[in-house]
C-alpha positions, 0 to 999 in steps of 0.5 A: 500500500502506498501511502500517497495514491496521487501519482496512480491517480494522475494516470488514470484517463476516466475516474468511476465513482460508484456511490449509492450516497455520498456527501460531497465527494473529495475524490470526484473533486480530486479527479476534477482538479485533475481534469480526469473525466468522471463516471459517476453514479446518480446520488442527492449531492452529485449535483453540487459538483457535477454537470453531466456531459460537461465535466464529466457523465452521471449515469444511473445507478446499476453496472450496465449505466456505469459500464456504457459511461465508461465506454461512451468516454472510450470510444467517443474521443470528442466528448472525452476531449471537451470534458478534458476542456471544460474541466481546465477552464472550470473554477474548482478550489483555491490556488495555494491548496491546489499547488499542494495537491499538486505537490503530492503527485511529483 
């Protein structure tokens, strides 16, 4: 186990976040500051950071809906791009605490 996941998860292309609830959810806002586009399932709060087909796909709750996101992000590289985009063009956190996270991953 290693203690920090970053670097791993600065390699991922697509971040699937499979939540049946969640509060706010850090490591969706983690794969965002990332700008890794984001699978996610439908919960009450997904809402408050995620704009579907914008910065990333919510999709229903079950395997296939997860699955097709998946494979909707893999073979459909004009959707993968803009989330891309419009994940760098997005206002996500304060600049100090994001130069330490990004700190993490080197």
């Amino acid at each position: 186990t290693r203690a920090n996941p970053y670097p791993y998860f600065y390699e991922t292309d697509i971040y699937v976040q499979t939540s049946k609830m969640e509060g706010y959810g850090l490591t969706i806002a983690e794969a965002r500051v990332l700008n890794k586009p984001v699978v996610t399932t439908r919960f009450d709060s997904v809402y408050a950071q995620m704009i579907d087909g914008e910065n990333g796909l919510v999709v229903d709750m079950n395997a296939q809906a997860v699955a097709d996101g998946v494979e909707k992000l893999i073979n459909n590289v004009d959707l993968y791009n803009h989330i891309v985009e419009y994940q760098k063009q997005e206002t996500k956190c304060n600049y100090e605490e994001l130069d330490k996270f990004y700190s993490l991953i080197d």
